[in-house]
C-alpha positions in Angstrom: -7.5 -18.9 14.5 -4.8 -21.3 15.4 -1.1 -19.8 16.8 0.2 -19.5 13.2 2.8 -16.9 12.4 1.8 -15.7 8.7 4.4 -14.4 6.4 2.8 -11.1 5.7 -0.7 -9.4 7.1 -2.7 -6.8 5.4 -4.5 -4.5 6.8 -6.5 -1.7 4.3 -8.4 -1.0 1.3 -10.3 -4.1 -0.8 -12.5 -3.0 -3.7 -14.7 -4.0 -6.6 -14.0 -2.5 -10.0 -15.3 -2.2 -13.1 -12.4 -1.9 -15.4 -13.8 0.3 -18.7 -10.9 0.3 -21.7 -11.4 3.2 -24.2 -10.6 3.4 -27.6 -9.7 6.8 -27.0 -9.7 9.3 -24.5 -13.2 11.2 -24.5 -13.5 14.8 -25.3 -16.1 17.0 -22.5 -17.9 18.6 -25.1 -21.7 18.6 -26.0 -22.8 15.3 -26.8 -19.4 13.1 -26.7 -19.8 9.5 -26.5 -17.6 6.5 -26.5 -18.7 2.9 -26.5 -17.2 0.8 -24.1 -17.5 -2.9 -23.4 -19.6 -4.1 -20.5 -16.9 -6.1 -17.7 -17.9 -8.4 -15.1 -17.0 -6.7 -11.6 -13.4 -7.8 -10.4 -11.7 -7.5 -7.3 -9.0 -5.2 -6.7 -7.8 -2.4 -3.9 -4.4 -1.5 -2.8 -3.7 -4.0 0.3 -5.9 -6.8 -1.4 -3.9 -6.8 -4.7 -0.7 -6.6 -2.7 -1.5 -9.9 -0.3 -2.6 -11.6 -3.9 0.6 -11.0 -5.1 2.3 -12.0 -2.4 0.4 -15.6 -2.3 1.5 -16.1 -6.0 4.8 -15.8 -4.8 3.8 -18.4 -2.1 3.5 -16.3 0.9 1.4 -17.7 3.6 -1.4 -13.9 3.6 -4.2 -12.9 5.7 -6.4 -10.0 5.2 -7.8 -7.2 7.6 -10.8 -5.2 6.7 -14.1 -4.8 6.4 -16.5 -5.6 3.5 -20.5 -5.0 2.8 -23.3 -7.1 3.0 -23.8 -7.3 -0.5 -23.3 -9.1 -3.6 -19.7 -7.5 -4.2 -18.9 -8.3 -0.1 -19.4 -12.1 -1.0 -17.0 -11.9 -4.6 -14.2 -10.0 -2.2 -14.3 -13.2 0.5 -14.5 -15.7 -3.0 -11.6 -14.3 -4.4 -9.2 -13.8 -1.5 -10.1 -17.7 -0.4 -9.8 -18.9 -3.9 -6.7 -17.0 -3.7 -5.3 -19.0 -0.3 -5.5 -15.9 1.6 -6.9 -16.3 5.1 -9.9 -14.0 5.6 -11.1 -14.9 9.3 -10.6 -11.3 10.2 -12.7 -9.8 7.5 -15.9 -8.1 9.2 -19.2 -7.5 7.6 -20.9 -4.3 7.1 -24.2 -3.5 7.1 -23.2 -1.2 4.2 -22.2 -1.6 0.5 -18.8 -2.9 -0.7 -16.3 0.2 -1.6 -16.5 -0.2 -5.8 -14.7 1.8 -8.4 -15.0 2.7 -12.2 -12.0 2.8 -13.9 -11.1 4.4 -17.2 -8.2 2.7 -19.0 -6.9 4.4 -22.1 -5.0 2.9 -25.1 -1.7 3.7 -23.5 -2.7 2.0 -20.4 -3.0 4.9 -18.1 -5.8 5.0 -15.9 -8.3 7.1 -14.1 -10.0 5.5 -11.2 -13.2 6.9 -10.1 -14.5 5.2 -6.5 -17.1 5.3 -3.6 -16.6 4.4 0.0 -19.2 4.3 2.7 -17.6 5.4 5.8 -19.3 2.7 7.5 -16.6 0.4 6.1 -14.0 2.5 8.2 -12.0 -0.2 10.7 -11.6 0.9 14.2 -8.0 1.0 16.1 -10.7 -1.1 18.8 -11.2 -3.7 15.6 -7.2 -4.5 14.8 -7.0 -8.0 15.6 -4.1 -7.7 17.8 -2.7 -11.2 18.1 -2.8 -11.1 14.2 -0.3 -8.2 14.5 1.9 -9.8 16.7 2.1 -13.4 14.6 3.4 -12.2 11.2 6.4 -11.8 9.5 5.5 -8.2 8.0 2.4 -6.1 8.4 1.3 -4.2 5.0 -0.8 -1.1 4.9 -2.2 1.3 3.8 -3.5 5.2 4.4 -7.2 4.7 4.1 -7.7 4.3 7.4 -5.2 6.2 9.9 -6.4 5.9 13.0 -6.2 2.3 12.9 -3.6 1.5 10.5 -1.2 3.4 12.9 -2.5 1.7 15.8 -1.6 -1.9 13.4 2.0 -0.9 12.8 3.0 0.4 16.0 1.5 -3.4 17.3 3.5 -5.0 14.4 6.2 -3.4 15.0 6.7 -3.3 18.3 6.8 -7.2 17.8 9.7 -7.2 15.8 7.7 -7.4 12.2 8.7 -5.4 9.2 6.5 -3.0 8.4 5.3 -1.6 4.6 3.0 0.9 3.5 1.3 1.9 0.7 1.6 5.8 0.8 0.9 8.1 -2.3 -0.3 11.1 -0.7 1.0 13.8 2.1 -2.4 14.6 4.0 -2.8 15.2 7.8 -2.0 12.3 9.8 0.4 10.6 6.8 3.4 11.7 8.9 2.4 9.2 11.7 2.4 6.4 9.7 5.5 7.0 7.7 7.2 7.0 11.3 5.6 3.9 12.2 6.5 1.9 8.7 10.0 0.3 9.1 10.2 0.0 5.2 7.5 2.5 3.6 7.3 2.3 0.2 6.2 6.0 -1.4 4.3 6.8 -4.8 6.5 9.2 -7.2 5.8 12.7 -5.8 5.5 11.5 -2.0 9.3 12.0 -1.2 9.8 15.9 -2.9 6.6 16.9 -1.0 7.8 15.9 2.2 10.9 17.7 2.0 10.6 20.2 -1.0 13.0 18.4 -2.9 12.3 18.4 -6.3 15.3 16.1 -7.5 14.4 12.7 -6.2 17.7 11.6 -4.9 18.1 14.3 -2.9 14.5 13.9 -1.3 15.4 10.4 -0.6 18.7 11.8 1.2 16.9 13.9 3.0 14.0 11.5 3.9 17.0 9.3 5.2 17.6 11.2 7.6 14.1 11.2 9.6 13.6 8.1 8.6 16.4 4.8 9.2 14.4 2.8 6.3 15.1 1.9 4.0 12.9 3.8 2.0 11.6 3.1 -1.3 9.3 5.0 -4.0 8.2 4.0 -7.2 7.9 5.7 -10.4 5.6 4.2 -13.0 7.3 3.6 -15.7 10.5 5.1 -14.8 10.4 2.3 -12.3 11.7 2.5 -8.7 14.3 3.6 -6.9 15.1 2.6 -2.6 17.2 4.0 -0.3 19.7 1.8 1.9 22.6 1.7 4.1 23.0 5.3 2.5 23.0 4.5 -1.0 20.6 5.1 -3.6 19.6 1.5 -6.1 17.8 2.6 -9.0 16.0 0.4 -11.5 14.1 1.5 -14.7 10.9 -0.7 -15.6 11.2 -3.5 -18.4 9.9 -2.4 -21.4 6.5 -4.4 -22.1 3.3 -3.6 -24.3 1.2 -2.2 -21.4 -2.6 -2.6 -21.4 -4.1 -1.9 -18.0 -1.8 0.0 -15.4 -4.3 -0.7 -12.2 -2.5 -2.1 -9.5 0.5 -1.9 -11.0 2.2 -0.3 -7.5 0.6 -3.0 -5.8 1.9 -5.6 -7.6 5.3 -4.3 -7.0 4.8 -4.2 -3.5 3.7 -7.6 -2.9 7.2 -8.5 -4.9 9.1 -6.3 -2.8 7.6 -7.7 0.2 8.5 -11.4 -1.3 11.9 -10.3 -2.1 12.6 -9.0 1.2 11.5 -12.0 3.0 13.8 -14.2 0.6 17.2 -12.0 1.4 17.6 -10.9 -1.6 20.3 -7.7 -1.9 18.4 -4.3 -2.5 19.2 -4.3 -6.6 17.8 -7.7 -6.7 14.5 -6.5 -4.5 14.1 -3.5 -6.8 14.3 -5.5 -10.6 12.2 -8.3 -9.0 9.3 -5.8 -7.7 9.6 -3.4 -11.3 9.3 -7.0 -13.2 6.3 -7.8 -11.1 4.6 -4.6 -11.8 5.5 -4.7 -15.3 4.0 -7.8 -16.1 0.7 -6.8 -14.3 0.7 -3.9 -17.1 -0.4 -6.5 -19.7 -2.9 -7.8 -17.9 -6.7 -6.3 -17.4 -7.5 -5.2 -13.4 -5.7 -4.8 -10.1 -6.1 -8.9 -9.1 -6.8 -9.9 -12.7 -2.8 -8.6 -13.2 -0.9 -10.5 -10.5 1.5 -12.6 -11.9 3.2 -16.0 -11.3 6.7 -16.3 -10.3 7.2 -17.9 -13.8 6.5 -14.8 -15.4 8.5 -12.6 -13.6 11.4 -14.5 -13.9 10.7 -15.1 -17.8 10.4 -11.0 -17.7 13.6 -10.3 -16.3 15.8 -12.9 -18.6 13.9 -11.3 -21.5 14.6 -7.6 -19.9 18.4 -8.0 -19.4 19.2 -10.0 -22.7 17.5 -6.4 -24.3 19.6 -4.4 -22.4 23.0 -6.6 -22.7 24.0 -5.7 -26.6 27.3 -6.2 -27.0 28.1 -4.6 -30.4 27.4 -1.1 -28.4 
């Protein structure tokens, strides 16, 4: 790999999913059925479908992780090249690729149902440390602790921003929230690390363990990020959801994007909640990234709704 400095580096969680949309959500009784379509497999996975995003947006991305030697293994490595995203430090497994089920009801909510081998688990040994040290901002996420630490201290330690995918509190999540310069929490992440219930005041609270900024998002209530002190809030575009997977992702490859481009903290939050909103129309975790074009459209179309001036 040449000396290139890369705008953002993941490092975490790639998958293969098989995205099932119900007409409606099955009952557990004796003999309930539903007929579902039959999808081709499609890539997705928290740090994948974030680094997809970002090279819409026209990031320069490479990926860290490990993959199987299998069938799926190969469609992971075809999709992220396709995609522009470097892949010289995926490794190969002598173990399946992690693949999911996912349920998809008619609102759009989803229930994802997933296998891992643990032989897929990267190593702190296997973090490609000159990788760390050449990009712009490290993204990662929880799946593997040990070494996704080990990446962020390394990242950050060379001056790169750091963001992480965190939606749960579970032992060892409290060292990688102190490595993350900018972590980026699911919904109920913030109350349960400080037993806030009001989300503001968790954020306060966060704010002051943590310099952040610090951002969590909220589905669709959309997200809100703490900075300099001050609380930005921004509710989600209204849009005819279809598929929610990867939807969090989505919005942090945006937020990621919009970071790097200077934007002020309003503009980072209504940029990401557009991004994530537009994913919600589309079918799968990749299959949902979106185009600059469409975000933009999204937003012009979002605050012509909410500007009505006979109110």
């Amino acid at each position: 790999m040449s000396a290139t400095t890369w705008d953002v580096v993941g490092l975490g969680e790639n998958s293969v999913d098989r995205v099932l949309r119900l007409p409606s959500w099955p009952g557990f009784g004796p003999g309930a059925k539903v007929g579902v379509e039959s999808p081709p497999p499609v890539v997705g996975g928290q740090v994948v479908t974030t680094l997809c995003t970002c090279a819409s947006l026209g990031l320069r991305a490479a990926y860290v992780g490990a993959v199987g030697q299998d069938a799926l293994g190969a469609l992971v490595r075809e999709e992220l090249t396709r995609r522009g995203i470097d892949i010289g430090a995926v490794l190969t497994r002598a173990a399946g690729t992690r693949e999911a089920v996912i349920l998809v009801e008619p609102s759009g909510e989803r229930v994802v149902l997933w296998s891992r081998d643990a032989a897929l688990a990267l190593r702190p040994s296997e973090v490609p440390v000159d990788l760390m040290r050449r990009t712009r901002v490290l993204h990662v996420d929880g799946v593997d602790l040990d070494a996704t630490v080990h990446a962020a201290q390394l990242a950050r330690a060379a001056g790169a921003i750091v963001t992480c995918d965190l939606d749960d509190v579970g032992e060892g999540r409290g060292a990688l929230l102190e490595a993350a310069t900018h972590p980026i929490l699911a919904e109920g992440v913030p109350s349960a690390l400080t037993r806030e219930a009001d989300v503001v005041q968790a954020l306060h609270a966060l704010g002051h363990r943590h310099p952040g900024p610090i951002c969590v998002t909220r589905g669709a209530k959309g997200a809100m990020l703490l900075e300099g002190g001050r609380v930005y809030e921004c509710p989600a575009p209204t849009v005819q959801a279809v598929d929610t997977t990867g939807a969090g992702d989505v919005f942090r490859g945006a937020y990621i994007a919009a970071r790097l481009e200077g934007l002020a903290p309003d503009d980072v939050l209504r940029f990401a909640c557009a991004a994530a909103a537009v994913s919600c129309t589309r079918v799968g975790a990749v299959g949902g990234v979106p185009t600059r074009a469409e975000i933009d459209k999204l937003r012009r179309q979002d605050e012509g709704a909410r500007y009505n001036p006979a109110l």
